[in-house]
N, C-alpha and C positions, 0 to 999 in steps of 0.2 A: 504493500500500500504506500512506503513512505518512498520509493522509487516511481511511482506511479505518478504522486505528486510533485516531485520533483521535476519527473520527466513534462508532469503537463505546463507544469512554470517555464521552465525552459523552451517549451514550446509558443506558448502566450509569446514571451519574451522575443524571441526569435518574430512572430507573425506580427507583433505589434513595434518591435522598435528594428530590428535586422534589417528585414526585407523591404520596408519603405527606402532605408540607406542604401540599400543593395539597387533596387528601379532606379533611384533618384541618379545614382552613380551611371547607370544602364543608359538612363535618358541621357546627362549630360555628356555621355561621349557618342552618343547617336550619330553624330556627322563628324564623328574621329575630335583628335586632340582640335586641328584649326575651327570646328565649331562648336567647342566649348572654350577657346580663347575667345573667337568673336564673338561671344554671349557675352562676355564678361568685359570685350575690349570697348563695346557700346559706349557711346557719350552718355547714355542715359542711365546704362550701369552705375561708370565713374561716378556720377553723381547721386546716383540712389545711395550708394556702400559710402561716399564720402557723407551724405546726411546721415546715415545709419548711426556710423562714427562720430560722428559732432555729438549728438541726439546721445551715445551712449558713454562717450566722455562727462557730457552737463551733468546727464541725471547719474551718473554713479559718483562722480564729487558729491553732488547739493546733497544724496542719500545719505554717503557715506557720513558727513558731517552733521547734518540734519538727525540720522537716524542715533548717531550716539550719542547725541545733546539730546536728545530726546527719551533714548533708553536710560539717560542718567537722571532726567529727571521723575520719571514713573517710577523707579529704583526707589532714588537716594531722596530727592526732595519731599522733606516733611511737612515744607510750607504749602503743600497740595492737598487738598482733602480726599480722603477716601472716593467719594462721588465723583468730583475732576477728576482723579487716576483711573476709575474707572468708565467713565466717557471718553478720555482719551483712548484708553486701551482700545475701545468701543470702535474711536474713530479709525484708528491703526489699522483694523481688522476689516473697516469695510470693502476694499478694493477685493481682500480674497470671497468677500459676499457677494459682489456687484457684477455683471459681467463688462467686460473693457466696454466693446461697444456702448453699454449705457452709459460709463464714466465718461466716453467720449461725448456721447447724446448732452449731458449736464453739464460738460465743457461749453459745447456751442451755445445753450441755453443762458448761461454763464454769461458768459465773456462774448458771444457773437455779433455781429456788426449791428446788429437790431437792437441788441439790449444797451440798456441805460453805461452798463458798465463800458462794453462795447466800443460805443458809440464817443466814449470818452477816454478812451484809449487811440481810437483813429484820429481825434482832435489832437491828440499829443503827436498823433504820426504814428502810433505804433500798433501793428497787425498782430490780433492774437490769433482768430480762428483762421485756418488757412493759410496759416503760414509757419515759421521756425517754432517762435515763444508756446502756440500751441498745443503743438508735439511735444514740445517739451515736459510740458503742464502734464499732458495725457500720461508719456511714460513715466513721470512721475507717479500720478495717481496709481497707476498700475503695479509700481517697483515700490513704493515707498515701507508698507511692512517688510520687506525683506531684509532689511540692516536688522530692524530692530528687534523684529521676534529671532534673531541669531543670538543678540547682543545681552536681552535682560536679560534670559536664564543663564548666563554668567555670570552677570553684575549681582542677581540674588542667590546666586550657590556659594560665591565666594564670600559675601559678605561684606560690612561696610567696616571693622575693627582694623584692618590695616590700616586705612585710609583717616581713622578717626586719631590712631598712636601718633600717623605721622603730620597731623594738623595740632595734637598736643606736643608734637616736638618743636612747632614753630614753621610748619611748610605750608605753602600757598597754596591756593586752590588748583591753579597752576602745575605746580611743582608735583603735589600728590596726582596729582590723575598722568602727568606723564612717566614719573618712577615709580608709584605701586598702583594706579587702577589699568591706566594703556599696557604693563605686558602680562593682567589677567585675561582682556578681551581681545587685544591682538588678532587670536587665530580666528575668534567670533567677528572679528570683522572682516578678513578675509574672506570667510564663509560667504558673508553676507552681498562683501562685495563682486564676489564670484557670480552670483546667483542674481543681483541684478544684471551684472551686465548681462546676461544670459537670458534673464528674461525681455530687456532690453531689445536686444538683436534680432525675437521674433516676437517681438510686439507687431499686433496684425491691425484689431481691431480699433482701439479705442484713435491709434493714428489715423486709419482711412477714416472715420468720421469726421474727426476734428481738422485734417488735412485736404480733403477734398480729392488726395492723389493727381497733384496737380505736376506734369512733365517737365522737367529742368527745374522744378518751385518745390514743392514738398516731397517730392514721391521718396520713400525708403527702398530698401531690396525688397522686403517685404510686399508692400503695397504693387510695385515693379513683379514681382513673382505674379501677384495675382491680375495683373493688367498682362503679362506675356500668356498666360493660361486661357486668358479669357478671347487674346488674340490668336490661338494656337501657335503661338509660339514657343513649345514645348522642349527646344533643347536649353535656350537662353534662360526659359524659366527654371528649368532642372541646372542649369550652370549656377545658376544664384545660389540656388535653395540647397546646393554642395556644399558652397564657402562656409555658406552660414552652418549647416549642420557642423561641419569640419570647426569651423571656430567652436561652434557646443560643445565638443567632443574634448576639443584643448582644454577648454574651460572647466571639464569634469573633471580631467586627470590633472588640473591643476589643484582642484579643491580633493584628490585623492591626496597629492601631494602632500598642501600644507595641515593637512588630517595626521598624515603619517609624522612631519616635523611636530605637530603637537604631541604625538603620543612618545617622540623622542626625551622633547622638554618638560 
C-alpha cells in the first residue's frame, strides 16, 4: 500500500509539474534552436522580460523592506492593541483570499482615470492605471504577505530577551536589530524574498487588468505569452514561458540552497 502511494504521488507529480516543462520545452524548439532565439530576439520580447525585471526588482525591494518593518511591528510593538494586530494580520492575508484579477479589478476602481483619486493623479501628470506605477501596485498587492508570513514565525520563536539585554546594555534600536534580530531572520528573509520574486515573474492576472497589455507600454512576458497564444503564435509563446519557468527553477534551488546554509549555521 505504502509503494502504491508513493508511486501514485510521483505520478501526480510527474502529470502535473514534469510534462507541462517537458511540451513547453517540445514547443519552444519546434522551429529548431533559430526559432526559439527569434521568439525571444523580438523587440516586443526585449521589452516585455525588461518590464518583467523592472516590475520584479520594485516590488521585491518595497517587500523586502516593507514586509520586515512590518513583521517587526505585529511581533515586537506593544504600542499596538490586540485588535490592530489582528486586523493587520487580517489585512496581510487578504491577497492569499482574493483572486489577483479582483485585486486588479479594485486597483482600477481605485486609482483609475475616472475616479476622484485618479483623476488627481493625471492632474499631477502621473499615470497609474495602464501604465508602470500600476503594475507595480498590483504585484504588490499580490507579493506583499510573502516576506512576512516567512518572517514573524521567526521573530516569535526566537523571542524578544536578546534584543531586550542588548537595549539594557545601552544599544540603539539601530544597532540591536542589525547584531542580534537581522542574523535571527536573515535566512526568513531570503525565503521570503525568493518566493516573491517568483511569484512576481508569473504574475498573470491582477497585471492584465490593471495594464491593459498594452505593446511596447505595459505588456510583461506574461501578459506577451498570452497575446502570442491567442495569436497562434505558439513557439514564441513557449520560448517565453521556458525562460520564465527556467528562472523558477533557479529560484527553487536557490531557496534549497540557503535552507541547507541555514541548517549549517
Amino acid at each position: 500500500m505504502r509503494r502504491l502511494w508513493i508511486g501514485l504521488t510521483v505520478a501526480v507529480f510527474g502529470l502535473l509539474l514534469i510534462v507541462p516543462v517537458v511540451r513547453i520545452s517540445m514547443g519552444a524548439m519546434n522551429e529548431g534552436w533559430s526559432g526559439f532565439a527569434d521568439g525571444l530576439a523580438r523587440p516586443e520580447t526585449r521589452h516585455a522580460l525588461l518590464m518583467t525585471g523592472l516590475i520584479v526588482v520594485i516590488v521585491t525591494v518595497v517587500n523586502t523592506l516593507f514586509g520586515v518593518m512590518l513583521s517587526l511591528y505585529l511581533v515586537r510593538a506593544t504600542w499596538l492593541g490586540k485588535r490592530i494586530k489582528r486586523l493587520l494580520n487580517s489585512i496581510v492575508d487578504l491577497p492569499f483570499a482574493v483572486s489577483p484579477v479582483i485585486g486588479g479589478l479594485m486597483i482600477v476602481l481605485l486609482l483609475g482615470p475616472e475616479t476622484a483619486l485618479g483623476a488627481l493623479f493625471n492632474k499631477a501628470g502621473i499615470d497609474i492605471v495602464f501604465a508602470l506605477p500600476g503594475m507595480i501596485i498590483a504585484t504588490l498587492f499580490v507579493t506583499f504577505p510573502l516576506v512576512v508570513r516567512e518572517v514573524m514565525p521567526v521573530l516569535q520563536e526566537i523571542g524578544s530577551a536578546q534584543e531586550e539585554a542588548a537595549a539594557t546594555l545601552g544599544a540603539s534600536a539601530w544597532t540591536t536589530f542589525w547584531r542580534v534580530t537581522w542574523p535571527s531572520i536573515q535566512w526568513s528573509v531570503v525565503y521570503g524574498v525568493v518566493l516573491t520574486v517568483a511569484r512576481a515573474l508569473g504574475e498573470f492576472g491582477a497585471v492584465l487588468v490593471v495594464s491593459g497589455n498594452i505593446l511596447f507600454k505595459t505588456q510583461t512576458a506574461t501578459t506577451l505569452v498570452y497575446q502570442d497564444v491567442e495569436n497562434f503564435n505558439l513557439t514564441s509563446a513557449n520560448a517565453i514561458a521556458l525562460v520564465l519557468a527556467a528562472g523558477s527553477v533557479t529560484l527553487l534551488l536557490l531557496m534549497e540552497w540557503a535552507k541547507s546554509r541555514r541548517e549549517v549555521h
